[in-house]
DOTORDO-698022 format. One record per residue (C-alpha): residue in one letter; chain; x, y, z. Coordinates in pm, 1 decimal, padded with zeros to 6 digits. Each point is the difference from the previous one (the first is absolute). Layout:
<recs>
  code  unit        c1        c2        c3
     a     A         X         Y         Z
...
</recs>
This chain:
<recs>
  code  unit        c1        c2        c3
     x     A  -05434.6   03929.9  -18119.5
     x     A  -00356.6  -00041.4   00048.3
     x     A  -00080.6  -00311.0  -00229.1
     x     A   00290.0  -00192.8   00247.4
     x     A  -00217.7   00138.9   00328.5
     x     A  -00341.6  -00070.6  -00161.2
     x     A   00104.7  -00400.3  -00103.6
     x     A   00111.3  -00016.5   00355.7
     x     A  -00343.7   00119.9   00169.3
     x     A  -00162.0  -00243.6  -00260.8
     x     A   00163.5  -00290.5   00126.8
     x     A  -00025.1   00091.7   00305.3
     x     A  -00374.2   00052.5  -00012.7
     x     A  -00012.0  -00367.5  -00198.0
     x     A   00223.5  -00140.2   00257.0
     x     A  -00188.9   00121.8   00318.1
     x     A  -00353.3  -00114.6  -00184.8
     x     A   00131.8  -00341.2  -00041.9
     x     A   00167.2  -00067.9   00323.9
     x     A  -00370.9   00140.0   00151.4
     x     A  -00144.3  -00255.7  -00170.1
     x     A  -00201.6   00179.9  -00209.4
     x     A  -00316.7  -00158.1  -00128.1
     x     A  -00068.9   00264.7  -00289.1
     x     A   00296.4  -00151.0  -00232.9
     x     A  -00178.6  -00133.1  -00298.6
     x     A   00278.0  -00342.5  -00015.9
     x     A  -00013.8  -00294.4   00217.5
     x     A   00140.0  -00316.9  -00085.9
     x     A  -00213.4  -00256.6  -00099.4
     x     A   00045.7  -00382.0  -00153.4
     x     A   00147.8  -00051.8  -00295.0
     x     A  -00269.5  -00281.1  -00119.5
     x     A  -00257.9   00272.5   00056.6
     x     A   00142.1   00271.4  -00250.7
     x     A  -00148.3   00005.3  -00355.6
     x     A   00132.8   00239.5  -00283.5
     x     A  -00314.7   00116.0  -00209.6
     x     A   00209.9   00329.0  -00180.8
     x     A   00032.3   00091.3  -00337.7
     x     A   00351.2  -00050.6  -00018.2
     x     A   00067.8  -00339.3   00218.3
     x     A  -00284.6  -00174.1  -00094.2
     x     A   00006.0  -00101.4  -00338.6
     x     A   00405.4  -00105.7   00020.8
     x     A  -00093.9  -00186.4   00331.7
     x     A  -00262.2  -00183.1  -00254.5
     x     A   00243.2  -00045.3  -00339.6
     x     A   00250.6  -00152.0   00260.7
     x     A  -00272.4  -00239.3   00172.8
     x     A  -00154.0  -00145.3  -00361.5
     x     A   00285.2   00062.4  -00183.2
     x     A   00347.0  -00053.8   00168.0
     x     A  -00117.2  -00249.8   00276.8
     x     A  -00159.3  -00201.1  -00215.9
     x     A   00322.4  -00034.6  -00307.8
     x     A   00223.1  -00054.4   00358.1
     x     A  -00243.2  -00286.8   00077.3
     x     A  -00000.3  -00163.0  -00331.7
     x     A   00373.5  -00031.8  -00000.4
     x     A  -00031.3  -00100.8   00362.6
     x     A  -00254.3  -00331.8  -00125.9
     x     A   00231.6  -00042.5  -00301.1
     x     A   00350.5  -00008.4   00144.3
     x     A  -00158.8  -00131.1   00376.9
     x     A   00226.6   00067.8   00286.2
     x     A   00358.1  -00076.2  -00039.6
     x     A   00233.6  -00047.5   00281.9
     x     A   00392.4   00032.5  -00118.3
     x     A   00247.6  -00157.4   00157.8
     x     A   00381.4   00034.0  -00007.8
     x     A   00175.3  -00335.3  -00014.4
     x     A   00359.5  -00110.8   00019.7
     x     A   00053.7  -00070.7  -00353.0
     x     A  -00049.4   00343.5  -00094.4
     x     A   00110.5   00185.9   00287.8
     x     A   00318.2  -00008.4   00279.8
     x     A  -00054.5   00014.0   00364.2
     x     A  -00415.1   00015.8  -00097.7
     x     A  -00048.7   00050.9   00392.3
     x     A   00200.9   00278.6   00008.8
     x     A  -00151.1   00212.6  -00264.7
     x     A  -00133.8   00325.8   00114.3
     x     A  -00267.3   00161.1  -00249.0
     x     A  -00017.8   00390.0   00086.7
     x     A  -00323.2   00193.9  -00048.5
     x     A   00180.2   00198.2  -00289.6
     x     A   00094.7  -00335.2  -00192.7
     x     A  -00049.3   00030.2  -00413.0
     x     A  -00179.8  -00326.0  -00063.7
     x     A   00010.6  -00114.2  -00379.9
     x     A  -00251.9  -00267.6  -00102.5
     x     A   00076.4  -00219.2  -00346.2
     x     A  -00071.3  -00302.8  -00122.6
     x     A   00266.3  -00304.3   00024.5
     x     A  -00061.3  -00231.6  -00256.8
     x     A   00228.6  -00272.1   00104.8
     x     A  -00168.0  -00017.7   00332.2
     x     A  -00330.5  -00272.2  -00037.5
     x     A  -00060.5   00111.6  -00313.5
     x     A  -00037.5   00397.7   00036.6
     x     A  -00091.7   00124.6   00395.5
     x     A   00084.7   00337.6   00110.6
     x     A   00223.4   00095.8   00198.6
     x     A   00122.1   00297.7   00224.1
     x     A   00356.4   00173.3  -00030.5
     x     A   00143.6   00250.5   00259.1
     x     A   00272.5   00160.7   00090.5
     x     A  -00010.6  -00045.3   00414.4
     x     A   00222.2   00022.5   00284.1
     x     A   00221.6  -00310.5   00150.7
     x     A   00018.1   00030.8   00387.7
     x     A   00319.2  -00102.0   00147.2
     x     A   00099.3   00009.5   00400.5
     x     A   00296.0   00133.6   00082.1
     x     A   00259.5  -00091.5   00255.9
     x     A  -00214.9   00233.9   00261.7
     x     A  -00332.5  -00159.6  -00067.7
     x     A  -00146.7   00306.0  -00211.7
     x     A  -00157.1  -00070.0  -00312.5
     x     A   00088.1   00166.3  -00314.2
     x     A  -00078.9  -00061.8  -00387.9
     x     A   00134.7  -00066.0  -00324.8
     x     A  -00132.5   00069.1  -00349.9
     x     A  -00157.1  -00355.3  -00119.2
     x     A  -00270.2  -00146.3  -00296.5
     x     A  -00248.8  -00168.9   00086.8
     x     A  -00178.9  -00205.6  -00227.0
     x     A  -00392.9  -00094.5   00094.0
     x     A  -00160.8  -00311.7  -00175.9
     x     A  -00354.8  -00105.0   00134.3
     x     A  -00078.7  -00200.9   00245.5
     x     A  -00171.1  -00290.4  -00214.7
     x     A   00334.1  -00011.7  -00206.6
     x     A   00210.8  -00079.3   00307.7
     x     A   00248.0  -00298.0   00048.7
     x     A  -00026.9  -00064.9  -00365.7
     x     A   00386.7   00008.3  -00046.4
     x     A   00115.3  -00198.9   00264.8
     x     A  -00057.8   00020.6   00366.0
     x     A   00099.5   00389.7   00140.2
     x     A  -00078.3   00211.6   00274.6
     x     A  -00252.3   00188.3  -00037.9
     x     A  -00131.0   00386.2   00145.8
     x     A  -00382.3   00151.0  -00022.5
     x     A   00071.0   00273.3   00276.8
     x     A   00238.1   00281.9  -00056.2
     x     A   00145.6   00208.8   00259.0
     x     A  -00072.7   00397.4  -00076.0
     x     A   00342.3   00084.3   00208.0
     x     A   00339.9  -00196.7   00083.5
     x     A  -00121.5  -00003.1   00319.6
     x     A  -00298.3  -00190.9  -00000.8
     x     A   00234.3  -00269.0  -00248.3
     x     A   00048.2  -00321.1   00218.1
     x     A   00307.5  -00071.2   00140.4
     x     A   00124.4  -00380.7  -00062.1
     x     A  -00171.0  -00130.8  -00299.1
</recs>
């Protein structure tokens, strides 16, 4: 009975200091860009992860370059209409009929469909992600860079 009753006076205390605006409390916010971690324990992984993990992330980076997929027509029904979900599995593997050997991106994502009422709803789908430089190498297709996270940001009429 008293550990309930003392908890309560303590936050009451706590509460009542704070809403007075007391200028005793040892926190107050300050910029993030002006925070620097010099502890034993965050230090030296903030340091492996700066010369170690940065720098292998951008040596693939300089090796691969930046690659923008696409989905195109060939490949993929409805490529408008594709909805990719935040919890998508994305497989990447290399397609060796495709220009010689690119990779490409397989997923399983969501179809969206309108119904009769105007609300959008989604099917299962695949989606299959070739880069952009390999594009409109098999004929002319439509083709898709953007993907819409939910059916209802899909468009409409395309």
């Amino acid at each position: 009975m008293k550990k309930p009753i003392i908890a309560i006076l303590c936050s009451a205390v706590a509460a009542a200091s704070l809403a007075a605006g007391n200028k005793d409390y040892p926190v107050a916010p300050v910029p993030f860009t002006s925070m620097h971690v010099q502890d034993e324990f965050w230090f030296p992984r903030m340091e492996t992860n700066r010369r170690v993990t940065m720098k292998a992330d951008f040596k693939k980076c300089e090796e691969t370059g930046p690659i923008v997929y696409c989905l195109e027509g060939v490949d993929n029904e409805q490529v408008f209409n594709l909805v990719l979900p935040d919890d998508a599995k994305l497989v990447a593997n290399c397609r060796d009929d495709l220009l010689g050997g690119v990779t490409v991106i397989r997923g399983d994502v969501r179809l969206a469909v309108k119904e009769d009422g105007g609300k959008a709803i989604t099917e299962p789908a695949r989606m299959l992600a070739i880069p952009h430089y390999a594009l409109c190498n098999r004929g002319p297709a439509e083709i898709n860079v953007w993907l819409a996270r939910t059916a209802e940001k899909a468009p409409d009429d395309k």
